[in-house]
KEKE-3310 file (N, C-alpha, C; in steps of 0.2 Angstrom, whole numbers, plus 5000, padded with zeros to 4 digits):
npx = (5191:5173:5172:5182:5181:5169:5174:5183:5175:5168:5182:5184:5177:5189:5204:5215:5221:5221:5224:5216:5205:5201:5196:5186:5176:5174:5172:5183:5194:5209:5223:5216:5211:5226:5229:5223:5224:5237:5237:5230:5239:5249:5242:5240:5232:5231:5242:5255:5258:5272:5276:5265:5262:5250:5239:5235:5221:5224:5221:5217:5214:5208:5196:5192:5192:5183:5172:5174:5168:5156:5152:5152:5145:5131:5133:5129:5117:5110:5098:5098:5110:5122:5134:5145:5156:5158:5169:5181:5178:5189:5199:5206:5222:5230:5247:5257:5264:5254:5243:5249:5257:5258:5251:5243:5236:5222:5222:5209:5203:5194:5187:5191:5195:5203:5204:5210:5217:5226:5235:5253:5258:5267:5268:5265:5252:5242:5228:5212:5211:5204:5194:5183:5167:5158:5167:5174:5161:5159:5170:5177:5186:5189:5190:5199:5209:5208:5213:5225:5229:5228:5239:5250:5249:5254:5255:5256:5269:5276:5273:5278:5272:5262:5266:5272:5261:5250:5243:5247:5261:5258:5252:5262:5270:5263:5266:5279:5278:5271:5282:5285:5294:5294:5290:5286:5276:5276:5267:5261:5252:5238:5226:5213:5196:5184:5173:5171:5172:5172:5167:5169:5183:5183:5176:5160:5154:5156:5155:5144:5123:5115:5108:5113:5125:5121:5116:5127:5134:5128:5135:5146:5141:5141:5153:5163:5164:5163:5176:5185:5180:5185:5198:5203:5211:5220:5221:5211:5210:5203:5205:5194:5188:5173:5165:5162:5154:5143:5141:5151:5143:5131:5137:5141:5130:5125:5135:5148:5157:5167:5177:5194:5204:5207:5201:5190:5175:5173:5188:5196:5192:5189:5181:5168:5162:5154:5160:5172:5190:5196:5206:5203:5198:5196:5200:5204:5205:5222:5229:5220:5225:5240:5240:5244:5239:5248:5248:5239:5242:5254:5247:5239:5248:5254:5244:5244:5252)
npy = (4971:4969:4960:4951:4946:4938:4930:4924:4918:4908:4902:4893:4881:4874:4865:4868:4877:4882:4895:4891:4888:4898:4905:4897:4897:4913:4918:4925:4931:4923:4934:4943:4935:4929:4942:4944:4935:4936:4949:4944:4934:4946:4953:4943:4933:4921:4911:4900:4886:4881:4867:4860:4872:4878:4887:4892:4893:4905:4903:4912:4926:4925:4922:4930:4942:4939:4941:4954:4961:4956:4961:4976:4977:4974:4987:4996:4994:4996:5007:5022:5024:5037:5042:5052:5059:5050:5035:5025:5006:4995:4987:4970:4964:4947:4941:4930:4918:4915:4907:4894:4897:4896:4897:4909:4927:4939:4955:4968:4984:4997:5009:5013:5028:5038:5031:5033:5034:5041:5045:5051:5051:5041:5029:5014:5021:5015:5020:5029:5042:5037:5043:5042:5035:5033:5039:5025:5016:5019:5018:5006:4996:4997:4989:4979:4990:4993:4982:4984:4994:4994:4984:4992:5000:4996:4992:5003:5008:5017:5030:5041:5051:5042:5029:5025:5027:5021:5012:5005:5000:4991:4981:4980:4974:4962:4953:4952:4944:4931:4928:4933:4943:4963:4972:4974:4965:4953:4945:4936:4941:4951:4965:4973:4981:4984:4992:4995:5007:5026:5041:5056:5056:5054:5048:5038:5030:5038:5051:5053:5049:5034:5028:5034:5028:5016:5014:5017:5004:4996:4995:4988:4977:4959:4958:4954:4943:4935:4937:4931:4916:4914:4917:4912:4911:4908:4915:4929:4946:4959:4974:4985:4990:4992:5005:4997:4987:4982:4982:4970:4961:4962:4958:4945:4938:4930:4931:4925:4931:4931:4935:4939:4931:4943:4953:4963:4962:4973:4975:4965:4951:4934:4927:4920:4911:4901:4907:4913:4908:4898:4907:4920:4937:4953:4968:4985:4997:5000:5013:5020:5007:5012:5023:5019:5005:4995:4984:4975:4973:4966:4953:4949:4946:4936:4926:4921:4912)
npz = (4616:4613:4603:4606:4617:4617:4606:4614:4624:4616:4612:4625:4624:4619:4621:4615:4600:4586:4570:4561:4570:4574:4564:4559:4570:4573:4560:4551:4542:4536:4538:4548:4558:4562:4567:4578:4587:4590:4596:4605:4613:4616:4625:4638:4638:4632:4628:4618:4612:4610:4606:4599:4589:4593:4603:4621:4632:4645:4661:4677:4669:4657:4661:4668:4661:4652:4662:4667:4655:4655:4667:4662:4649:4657:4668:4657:4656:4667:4676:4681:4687:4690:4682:4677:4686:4692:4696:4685:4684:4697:4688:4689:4685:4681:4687:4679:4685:4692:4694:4698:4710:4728:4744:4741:4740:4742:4744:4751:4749:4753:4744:4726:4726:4717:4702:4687:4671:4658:4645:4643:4658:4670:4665:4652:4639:4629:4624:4625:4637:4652:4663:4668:4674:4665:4652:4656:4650:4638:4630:4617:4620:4634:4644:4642:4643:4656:4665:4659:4664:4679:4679:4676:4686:4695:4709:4716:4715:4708:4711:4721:4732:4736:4736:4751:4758:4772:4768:4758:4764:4772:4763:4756:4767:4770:4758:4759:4773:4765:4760:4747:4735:4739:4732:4713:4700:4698:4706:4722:4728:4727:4725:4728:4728:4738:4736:4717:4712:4714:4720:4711:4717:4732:4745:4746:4756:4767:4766:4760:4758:4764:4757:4743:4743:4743:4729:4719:4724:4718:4705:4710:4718:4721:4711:4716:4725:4713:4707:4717:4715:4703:4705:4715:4728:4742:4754:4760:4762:4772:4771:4778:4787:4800:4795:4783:4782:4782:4768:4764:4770:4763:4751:4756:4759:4776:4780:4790:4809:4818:4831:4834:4846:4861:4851:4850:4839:4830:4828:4824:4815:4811:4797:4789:4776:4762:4749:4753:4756:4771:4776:4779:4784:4793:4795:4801:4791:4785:4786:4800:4808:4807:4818:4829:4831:4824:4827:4823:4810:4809:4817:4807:4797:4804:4804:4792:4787)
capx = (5185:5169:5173:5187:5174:5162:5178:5186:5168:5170:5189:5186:5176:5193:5211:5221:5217:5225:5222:5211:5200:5199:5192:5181:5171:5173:5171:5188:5197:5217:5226:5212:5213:5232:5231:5219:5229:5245:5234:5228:5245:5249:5240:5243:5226:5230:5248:5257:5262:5275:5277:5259:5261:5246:5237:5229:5220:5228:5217:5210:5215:5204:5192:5191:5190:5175:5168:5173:5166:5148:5149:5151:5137:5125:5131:5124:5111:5107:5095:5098:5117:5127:5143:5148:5160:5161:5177:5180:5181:5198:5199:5213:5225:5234:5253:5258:5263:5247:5240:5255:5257:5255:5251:5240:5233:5220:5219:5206:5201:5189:5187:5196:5197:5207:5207:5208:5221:5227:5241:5258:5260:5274:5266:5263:5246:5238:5222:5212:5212:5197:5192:5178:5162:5155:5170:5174:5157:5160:5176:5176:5191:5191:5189:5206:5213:5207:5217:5231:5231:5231:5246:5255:5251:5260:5254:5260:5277:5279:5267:5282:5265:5254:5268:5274:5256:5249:5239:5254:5266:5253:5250:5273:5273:5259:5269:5285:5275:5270:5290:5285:5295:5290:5290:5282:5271:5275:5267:5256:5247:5235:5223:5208:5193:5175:5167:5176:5172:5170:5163:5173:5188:5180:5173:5152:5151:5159:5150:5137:5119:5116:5104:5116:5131:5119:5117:5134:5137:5126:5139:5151:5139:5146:5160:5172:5161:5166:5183:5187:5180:5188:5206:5204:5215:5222:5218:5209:5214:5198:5206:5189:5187:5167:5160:5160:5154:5135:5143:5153:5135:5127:5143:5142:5125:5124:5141:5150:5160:5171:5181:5200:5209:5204:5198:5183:5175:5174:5195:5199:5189:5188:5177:5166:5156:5157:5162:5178:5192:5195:5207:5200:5199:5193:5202:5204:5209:5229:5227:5219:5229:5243:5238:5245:5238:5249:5250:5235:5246:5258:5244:5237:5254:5255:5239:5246:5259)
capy = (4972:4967:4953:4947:4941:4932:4923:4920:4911:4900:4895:4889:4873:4870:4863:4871:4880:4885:4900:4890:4888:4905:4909:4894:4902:4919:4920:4929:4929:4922:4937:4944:4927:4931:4948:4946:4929:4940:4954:4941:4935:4950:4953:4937:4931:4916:4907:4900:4880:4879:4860:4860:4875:4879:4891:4889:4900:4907:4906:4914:4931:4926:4921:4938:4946:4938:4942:4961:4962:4956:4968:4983:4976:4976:4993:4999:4992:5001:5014:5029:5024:5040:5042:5058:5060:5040:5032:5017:5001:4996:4979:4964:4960:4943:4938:4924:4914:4916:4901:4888:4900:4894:4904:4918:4933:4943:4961:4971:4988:5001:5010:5017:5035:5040:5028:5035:5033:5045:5048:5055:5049:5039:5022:5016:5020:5016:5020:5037:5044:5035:5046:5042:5029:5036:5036:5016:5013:5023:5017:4998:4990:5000:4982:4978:4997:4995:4977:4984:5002:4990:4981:4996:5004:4991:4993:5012:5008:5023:5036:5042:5051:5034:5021:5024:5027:5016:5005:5003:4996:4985:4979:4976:4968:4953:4951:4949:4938:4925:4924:4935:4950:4966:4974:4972:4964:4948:4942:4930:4945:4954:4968:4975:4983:4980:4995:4993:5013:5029:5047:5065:5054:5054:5041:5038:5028:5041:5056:5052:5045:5025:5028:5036:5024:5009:5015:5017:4996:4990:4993:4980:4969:4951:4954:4954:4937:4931:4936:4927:4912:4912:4918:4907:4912:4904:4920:4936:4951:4965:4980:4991:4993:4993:5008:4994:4979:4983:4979:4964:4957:4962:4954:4937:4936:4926:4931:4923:4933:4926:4937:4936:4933:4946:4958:4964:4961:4976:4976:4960:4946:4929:4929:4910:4910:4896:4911:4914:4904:4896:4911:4927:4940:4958:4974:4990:5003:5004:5022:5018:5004:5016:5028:5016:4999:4992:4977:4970:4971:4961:4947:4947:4941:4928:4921:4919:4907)
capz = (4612:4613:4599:4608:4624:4613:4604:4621:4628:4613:4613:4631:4624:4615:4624:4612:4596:4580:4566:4559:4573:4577:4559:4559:4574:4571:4553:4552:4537:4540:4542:4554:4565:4565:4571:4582:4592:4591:4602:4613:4618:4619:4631:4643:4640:4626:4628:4612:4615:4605:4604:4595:4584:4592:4608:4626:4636:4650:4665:4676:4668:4652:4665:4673:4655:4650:4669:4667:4651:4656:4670:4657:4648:4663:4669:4652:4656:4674:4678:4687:4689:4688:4678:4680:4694:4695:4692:4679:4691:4695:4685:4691:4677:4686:4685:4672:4689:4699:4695:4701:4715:4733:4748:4734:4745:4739:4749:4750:4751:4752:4739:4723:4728:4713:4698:4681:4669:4654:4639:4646:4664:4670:4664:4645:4638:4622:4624:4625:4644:4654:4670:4673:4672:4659:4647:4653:4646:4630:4624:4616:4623:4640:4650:4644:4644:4665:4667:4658:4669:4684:4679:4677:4691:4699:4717:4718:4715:4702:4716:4727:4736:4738:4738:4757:4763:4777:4765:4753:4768:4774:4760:4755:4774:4768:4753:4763:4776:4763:4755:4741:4736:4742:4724:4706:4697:4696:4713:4724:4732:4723:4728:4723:4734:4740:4729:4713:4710:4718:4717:4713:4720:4740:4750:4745:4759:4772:4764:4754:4764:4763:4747:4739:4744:4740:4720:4718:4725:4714:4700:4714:4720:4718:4707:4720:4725:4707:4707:4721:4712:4698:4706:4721:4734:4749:4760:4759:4771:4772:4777:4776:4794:4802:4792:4777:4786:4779:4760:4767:4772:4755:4746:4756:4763:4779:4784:4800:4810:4824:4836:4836:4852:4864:4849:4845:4830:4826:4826:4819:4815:4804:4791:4788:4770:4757:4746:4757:4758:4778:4779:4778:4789:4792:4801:4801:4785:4788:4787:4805:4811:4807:4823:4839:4830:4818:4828:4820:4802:4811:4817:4800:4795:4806:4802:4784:4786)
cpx = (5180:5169:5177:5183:5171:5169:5182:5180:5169:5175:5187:5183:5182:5200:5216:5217:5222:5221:5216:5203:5196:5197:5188:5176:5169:5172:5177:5191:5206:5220:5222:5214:5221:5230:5226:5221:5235:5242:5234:5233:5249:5251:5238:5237:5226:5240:5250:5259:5267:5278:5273:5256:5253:5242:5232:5225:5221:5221:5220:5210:5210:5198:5188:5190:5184:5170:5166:5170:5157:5147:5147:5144:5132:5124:5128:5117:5104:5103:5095:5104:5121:5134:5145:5150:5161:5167:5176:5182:5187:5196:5205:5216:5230:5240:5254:5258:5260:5246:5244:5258:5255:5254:5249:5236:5230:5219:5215:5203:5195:5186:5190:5201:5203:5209:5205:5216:5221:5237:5246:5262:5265:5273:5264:5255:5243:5232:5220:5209:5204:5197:5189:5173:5160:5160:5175:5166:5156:5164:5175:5178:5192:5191:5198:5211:5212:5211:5225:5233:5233:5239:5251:5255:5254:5260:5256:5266:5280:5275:5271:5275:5261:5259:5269:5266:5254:5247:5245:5259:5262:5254:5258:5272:5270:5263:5277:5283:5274:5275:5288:5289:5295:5288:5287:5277:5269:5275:5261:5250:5244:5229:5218:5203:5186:5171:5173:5175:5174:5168:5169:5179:5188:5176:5164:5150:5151:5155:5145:5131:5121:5112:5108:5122:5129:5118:5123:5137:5134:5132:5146:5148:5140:5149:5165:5172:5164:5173:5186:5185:5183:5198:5210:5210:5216:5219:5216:5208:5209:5202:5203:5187:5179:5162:5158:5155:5146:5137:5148:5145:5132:5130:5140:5135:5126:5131:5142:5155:5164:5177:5188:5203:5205:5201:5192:5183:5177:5181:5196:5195:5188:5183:5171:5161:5159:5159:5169:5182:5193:5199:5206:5198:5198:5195:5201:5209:5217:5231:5226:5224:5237:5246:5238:5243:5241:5251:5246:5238:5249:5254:5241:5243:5254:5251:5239:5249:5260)
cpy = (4967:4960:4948:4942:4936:4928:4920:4913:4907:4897:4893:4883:4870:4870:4866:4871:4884:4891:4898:4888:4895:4908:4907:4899:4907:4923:4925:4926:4927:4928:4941:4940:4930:4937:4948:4940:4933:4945:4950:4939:4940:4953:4948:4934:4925:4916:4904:4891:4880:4872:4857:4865:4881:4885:4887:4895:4898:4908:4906:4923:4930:4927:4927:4942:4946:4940:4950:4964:4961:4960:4976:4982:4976:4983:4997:4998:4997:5006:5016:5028:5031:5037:5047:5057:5052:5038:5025:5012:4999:4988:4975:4963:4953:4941:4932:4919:4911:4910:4892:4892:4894:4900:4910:4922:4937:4949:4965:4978:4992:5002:5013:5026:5039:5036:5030:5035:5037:5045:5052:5053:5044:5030:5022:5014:5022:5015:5029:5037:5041:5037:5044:5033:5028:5036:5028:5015:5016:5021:5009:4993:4993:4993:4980:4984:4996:4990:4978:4991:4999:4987:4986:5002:5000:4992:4999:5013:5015:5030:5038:5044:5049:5030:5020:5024:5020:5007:5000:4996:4992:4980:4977:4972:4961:4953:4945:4944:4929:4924:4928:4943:4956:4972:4971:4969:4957:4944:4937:4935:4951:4960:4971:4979:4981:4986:4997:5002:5017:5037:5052:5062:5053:5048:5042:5037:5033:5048:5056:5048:5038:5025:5030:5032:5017:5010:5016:5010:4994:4989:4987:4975:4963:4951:4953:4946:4933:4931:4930:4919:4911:4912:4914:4907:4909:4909:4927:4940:4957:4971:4985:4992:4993:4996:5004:4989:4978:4979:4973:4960:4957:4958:4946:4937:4929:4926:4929:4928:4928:4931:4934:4936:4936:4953:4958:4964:4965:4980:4972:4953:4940:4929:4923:4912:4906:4902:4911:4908:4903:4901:4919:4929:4948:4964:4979:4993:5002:5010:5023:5013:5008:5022:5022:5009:4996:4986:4971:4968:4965:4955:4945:4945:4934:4924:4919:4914:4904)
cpz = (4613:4611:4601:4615:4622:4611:4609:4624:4624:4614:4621:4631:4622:4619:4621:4605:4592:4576:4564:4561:4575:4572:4556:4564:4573:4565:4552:4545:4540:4543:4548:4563:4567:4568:4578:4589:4593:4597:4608:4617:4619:4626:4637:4643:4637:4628:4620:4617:4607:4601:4597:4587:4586:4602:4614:4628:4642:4658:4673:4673:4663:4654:4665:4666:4652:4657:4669:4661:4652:4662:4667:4654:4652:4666:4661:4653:4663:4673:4683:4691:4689:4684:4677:4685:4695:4694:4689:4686:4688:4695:4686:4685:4684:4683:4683:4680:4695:4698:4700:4705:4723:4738:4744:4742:4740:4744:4746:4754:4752:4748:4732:4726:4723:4707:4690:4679:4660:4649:4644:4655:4665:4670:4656:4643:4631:4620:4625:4634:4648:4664:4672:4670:4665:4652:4647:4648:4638:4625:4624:4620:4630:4645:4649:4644:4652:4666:4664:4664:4677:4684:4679:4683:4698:4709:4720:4717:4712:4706:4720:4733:4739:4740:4745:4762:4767:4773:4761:4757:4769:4769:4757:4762:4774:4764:4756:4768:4771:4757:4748:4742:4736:4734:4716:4705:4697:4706:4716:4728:4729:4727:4723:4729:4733:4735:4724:4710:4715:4717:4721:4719:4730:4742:4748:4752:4767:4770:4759:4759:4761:4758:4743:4738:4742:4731:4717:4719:4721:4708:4702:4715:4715:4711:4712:4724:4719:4705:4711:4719:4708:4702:4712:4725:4741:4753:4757:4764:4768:4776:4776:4783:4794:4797:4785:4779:4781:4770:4761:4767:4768:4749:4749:4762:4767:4782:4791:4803:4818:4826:4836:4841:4857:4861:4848:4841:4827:4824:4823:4819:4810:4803:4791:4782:4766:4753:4748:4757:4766:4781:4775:4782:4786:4799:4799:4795:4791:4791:4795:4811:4811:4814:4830:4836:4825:4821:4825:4810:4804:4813:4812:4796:4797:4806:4796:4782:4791)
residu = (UNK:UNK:UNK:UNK:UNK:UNK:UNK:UNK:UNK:UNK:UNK:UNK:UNK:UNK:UNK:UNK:UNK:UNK:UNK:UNK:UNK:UNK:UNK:UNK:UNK:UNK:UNK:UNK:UNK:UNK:UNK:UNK:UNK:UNK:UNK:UNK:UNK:UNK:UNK:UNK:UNK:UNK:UNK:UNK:UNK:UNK:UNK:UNK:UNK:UNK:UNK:UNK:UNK:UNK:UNK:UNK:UNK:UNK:UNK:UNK:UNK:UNK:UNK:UNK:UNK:UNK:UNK:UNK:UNK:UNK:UNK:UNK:UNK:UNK:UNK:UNK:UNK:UNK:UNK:UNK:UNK:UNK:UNK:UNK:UNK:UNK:UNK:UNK:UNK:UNK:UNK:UNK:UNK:UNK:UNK:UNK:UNK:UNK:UNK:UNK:UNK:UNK:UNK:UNK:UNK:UNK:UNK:UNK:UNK:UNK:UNK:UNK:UNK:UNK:UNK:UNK:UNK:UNK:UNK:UNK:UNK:UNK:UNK:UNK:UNK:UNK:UNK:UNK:UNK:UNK:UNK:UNK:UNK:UNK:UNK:UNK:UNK:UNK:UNK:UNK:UNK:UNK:UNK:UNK:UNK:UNK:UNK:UNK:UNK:UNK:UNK:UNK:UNK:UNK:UNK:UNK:UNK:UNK:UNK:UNK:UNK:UNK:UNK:UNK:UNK:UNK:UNK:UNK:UNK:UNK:UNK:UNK:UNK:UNK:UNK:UNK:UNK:UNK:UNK:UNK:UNK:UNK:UNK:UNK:UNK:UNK:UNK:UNK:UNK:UNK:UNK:UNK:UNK:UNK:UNK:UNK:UNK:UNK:UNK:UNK:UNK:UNK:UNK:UNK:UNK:UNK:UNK:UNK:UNK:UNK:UNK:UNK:UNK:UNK:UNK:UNK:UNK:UNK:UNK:UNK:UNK:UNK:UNK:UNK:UNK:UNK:UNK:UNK:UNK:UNK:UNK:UNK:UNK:UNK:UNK:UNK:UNK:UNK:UNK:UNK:UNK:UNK:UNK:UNK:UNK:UNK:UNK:UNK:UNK:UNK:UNK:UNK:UNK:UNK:UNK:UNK:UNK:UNK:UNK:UNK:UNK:UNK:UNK:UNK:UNK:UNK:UNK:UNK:UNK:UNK:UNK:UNK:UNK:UNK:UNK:UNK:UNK:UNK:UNK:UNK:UNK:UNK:UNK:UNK:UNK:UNK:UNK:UNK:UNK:UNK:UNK:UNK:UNK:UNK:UNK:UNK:UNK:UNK:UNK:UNK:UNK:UNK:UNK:UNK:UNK)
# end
């Protein structure tokens, strides 16, 4: 909820923080403050210390919640955004052990191409069905209803249809590379993509012209820049292939490319921007590497570890 961001931004002047602080700020009467700390841990965004009697905040999960929340607010803000046919952007919820993590891996893909979430399907969802842009921007709490829809779609695990595809396995074989294992939730490799939406579940960028594909990024541009800061990751692995490379370049103005080995860039190429960590790298959609090239999944492993 809305109120929850604003008393989030406050608790992060404070080390740890009791009922009484949460009703001092917020003007919350006691049981209010209780139910509204029971929600937050909850939802993994506030910790309980129990030595203290008293709460932390959990970052960068909290982080990412006050981030995704002032993107909502500014897409309200947009003129001549569509939302119809757009999809709600797919928002990161992070594993409690991310932070004391080594070797973290952020992958990154294209674009959603199917992310909506509804009542009844084989995940639990206590919210009302958010298809589209248009109803992320309408319902209160849809910032935390998209980081919990992430969590449960648990990297396809539950998509007999999606979990073997090319991206899927790609994306279990960096897991397995960096000693993590190849299943759940609870992991050091996380994924997300470079347009955090997309239109009528199809590619913008692949059919739609460049005016029409650049109105649509502006609802990504530089979040996936501020994720990256807040969740700070040892390596990030681009698997958008060439036809992206224009929103690469809009994301990390000034980008460096560098040639791996005897590939061409436009195969496999390290990355260089202060934005980036020192290993970051850029190949082709799986989907692609799939058809005679899954050798470059296998050198994107080796450059992991």
């Amino acid at each position: 909820m809305m109120e929850d961001f604003e008393l989030l931004d406050r608790l992060k002047k404070h080390e740890a923080f009791g009922v009484s602080t949460v009703q001092r700020i917020a003007s919350f009467g006691y049981q209010r403050a209780v139910d509204t700390i029971n929600r937050l841990e909850a939802g993994g965004v506030i910790q309980a210390n129990e030595a203290s009697s008293q709460w932390n905040m959990v970052s960068p999960k909290a982080e990412l919640l006050a981030l995704y929340e002032q993107r909502k607010a500014a897409l309200q803000e947009f003129e001549n955004l569509p939302s119809q046919g757009v999809e709600p952007l797919i928002l990161m919820d992070v594993p409690k052990g991310w932070a004391g993590a080594t070797n973290r891996v952020l992958i990154v893909g294209q674009e959603t191409l199917g992310w909506d979430f509804a009542p009844g399907d084989y995940y639990e969802w206590p919210y009302p069905p958010i298809s589209s842009l248009e109803d992320f921007l309408g319902f209160p709490d849809s910032v935390g209803a998209m980081m919990h829809g992430y969590k449960m779609f648990e990297f396809a695990r539950h998509q007999p249809g999606n979990v073997n595809s090319p991206f899927w396995r790609a994306y279990r074989q960096v897991r397995e590379a960096v000693g993590d294992d190849p299943v759940g939730f609870d992991t050091k490799v996380l994924y997300t993509n470079l347009f955090k939406t997309a239109v009528d579940g199809t590619s913008i960028v692949k059919n739609g012209t460049t005016d029409e594909a650049d109105n649509i990024w502006r609802a990504s541009a530089q979040l996936l820049t501020r994720e990256i800061e807040l969740l700070q990751p040892d390596a990030v692995v681009f698997f958008t292939g060439p036809d992206y490379d224009r929103y690469l370049e809009l994301e990390f103005p000034g980008l460096g490319w560098t040639p791996i080995g005897e590939h061409a860039q436009r195969s496999f190429a390290k990355l260089n921007h202060s934005a980036l960590p020192a290993k970051s790298y850029r190949t082709y959609h799986p989907g692609y590497l799939s058809r005679g090239n899954w050798h470059l999944v296998e050198d994107i492993c080796a450059a992991l570890v």
